[in-house]
C-alpha positions as CSV (number, residue, x, y, z in Angstrom):
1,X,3.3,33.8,-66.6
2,X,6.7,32.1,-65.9
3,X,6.3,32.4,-62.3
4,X,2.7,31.0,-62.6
5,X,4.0,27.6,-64.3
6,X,7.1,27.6,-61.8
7,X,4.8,27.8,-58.9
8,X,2.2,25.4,-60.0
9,X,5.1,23.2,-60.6
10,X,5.6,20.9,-57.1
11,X,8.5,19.3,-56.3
12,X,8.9,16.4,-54.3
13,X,11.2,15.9,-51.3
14,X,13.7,13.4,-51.1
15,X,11.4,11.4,-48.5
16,X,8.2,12.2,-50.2
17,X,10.1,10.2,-53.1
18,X,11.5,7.3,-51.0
19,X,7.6,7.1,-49.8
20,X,6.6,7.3,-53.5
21,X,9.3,4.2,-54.9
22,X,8.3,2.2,-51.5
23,X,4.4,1.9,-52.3
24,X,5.2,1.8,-56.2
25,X,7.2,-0.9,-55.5
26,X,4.1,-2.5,-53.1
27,X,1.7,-2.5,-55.7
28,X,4.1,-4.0,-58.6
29,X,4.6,-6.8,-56.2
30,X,1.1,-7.2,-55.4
31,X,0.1,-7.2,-59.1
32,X,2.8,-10.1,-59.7
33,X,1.7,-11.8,-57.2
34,X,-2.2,-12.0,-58.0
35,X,-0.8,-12.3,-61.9
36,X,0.8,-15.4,-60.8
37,X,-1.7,-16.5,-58.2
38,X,-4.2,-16.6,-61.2
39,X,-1.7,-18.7,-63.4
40,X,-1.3,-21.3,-60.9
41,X,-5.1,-21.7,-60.1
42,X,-5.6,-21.6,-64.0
43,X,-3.2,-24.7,-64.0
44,X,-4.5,-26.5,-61.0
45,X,-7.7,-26.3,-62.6
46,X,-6.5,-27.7,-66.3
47,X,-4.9,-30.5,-65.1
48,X,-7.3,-31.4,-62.6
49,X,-9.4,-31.7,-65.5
50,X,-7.9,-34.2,-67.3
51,X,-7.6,-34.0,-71.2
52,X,-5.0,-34.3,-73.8
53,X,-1.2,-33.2,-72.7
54,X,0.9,-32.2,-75.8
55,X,4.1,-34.0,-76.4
56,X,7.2,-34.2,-78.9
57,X,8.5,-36.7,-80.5
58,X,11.4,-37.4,-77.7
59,X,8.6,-38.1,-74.8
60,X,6.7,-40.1,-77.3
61,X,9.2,-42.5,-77.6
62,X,10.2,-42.5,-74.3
63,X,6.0,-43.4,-73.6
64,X,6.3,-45.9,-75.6
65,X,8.6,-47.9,-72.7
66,X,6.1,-47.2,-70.4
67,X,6.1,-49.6,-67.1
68,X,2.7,-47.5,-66.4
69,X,-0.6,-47.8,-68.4
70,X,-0.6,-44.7,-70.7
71,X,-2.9,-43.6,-73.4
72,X,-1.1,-41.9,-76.2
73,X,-3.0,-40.5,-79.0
74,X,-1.1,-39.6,-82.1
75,X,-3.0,-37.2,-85.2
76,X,-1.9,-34.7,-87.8
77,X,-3.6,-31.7,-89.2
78,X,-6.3,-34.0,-91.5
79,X,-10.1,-34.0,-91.1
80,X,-10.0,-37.0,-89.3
81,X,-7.5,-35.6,-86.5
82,X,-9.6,-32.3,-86.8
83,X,-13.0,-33.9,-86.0
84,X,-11.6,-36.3,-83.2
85,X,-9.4,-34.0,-80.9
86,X,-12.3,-32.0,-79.7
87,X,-14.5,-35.0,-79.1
88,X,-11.6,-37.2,-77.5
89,X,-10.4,-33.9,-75.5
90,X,-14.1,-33.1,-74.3
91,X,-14.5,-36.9,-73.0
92,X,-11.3,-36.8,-70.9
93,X,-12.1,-34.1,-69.5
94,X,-15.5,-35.0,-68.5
95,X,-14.2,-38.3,-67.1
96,X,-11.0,-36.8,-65.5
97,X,-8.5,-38.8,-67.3
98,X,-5.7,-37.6,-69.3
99,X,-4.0,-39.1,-72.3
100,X,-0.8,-37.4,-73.6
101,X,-0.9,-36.2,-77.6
102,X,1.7,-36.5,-80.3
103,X,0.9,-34.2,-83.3
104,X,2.7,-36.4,-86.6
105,X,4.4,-33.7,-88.2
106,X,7.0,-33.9,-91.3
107,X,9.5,-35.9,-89.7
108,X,12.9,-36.5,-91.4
109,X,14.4,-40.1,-91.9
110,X,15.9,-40.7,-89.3
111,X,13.5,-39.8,-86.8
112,X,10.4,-41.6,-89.2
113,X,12.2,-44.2,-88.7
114,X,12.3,-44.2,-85.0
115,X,8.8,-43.2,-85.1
116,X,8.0,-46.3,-87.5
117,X,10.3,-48.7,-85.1
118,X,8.2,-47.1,-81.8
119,X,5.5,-49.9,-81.2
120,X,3.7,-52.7,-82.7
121,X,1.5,-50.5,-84.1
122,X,3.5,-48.4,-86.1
123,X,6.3,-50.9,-87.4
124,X,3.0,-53.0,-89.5
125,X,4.5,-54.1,-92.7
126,X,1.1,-52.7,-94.1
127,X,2.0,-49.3,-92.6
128,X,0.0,-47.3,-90.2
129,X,-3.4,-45.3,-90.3
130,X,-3.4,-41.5,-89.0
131,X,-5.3,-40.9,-86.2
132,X,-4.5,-43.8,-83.8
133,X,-4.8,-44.2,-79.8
134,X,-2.8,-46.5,-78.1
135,X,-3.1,-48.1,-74.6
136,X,0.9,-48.7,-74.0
137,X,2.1,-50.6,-70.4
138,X,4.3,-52.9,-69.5
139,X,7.0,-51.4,-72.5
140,X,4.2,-52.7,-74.7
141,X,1.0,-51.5,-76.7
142,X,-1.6,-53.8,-75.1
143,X,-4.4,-52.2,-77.1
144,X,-4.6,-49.4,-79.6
145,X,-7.7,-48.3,-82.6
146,X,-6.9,-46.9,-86.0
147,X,-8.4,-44.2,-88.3
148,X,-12.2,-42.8,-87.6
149,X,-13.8,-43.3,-84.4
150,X,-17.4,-42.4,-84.2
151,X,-18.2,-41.0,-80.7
152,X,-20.1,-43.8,-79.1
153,X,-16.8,-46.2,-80.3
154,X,-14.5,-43.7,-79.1
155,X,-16.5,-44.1,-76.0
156,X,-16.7,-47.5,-75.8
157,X,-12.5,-47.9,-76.4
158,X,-12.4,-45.3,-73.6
159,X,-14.3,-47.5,-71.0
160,X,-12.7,-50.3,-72.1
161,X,-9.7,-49.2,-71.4
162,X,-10.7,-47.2,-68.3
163,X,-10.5,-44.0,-69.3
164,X,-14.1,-43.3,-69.2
């Protein structure tokens, strides 16, 4: 029964192995590649799309001094940011625009206050209302609309401002 195993048992040659590695080695290249062929048409398709482009707090400020006409919108995790990302991402997208998004988060004191000090918006002596879009250019916010936007206002801001 020994012999049996040891003679179903096949052994490969040292060139039968070379051959095996080489066209191992072909199809885990070819699999990367289509794997990263995919990713790159996935992306070429997203941002050909438009929609919203998350940021942190460092690019926000940076928009903020913006020579170009940028749309930044800025929401945290409350119903109002909940019900008007989907609708503001879905119009973007369908007009081809993009607008960059800053998610308020807990933000210590130093950087509140940066945040606070940002724009004209946000350093109100009244304080500020969470969600908000702003139209920045020019290092300056030349429009912006606070709190709940219905979609046919959100739309109307939008093509206002030429992003719809």
């Amino acid at each position: 029964m020994k012999q049996e195993k040891e003679e179903k048992k096949e052994v490969l040659t040292p060139k039968e192995k070379k051959a095996w590695k080489r066209s191992h080695r072909f199809y885990m290249l070819l699999s990367t590649g289509i794997v990263l062929a995919v990713i790159a048409i996935y992306l070429f398709v997203h941002n050909f799309q438009g929609g919203l482009v998350a940021i942190d707090l460092e690019e926000y400020l940076e928009l903020n001094q913006s020579e170009e006409r940028v749309l930044i919108y800025v929401g945290d995790n409350g119903v109002v940011s909940q019900e008007l990302t989907p609708v503001l991402t879905k119009l973007l997208r369908e007009s081809k625009k993009e607008a960059y998004y800053y998610e308020h988060k807990a933000l210590d004191s130093e950087n509140q206050m940066k945040f606070v000090e940002s724009n004209s918006v946000t350093s109100q002596e009244d304080g500020y209302i969470l969600p908000f879009l702003i139209v920045v250019e020019d290092q300056k916010v030349v429009a912006s609309y606070e709190g709940y936007l219905d979609q046919e206002s959100l739309i109307a801001f939008l093509e206002e401002e030429g992003y719809y």
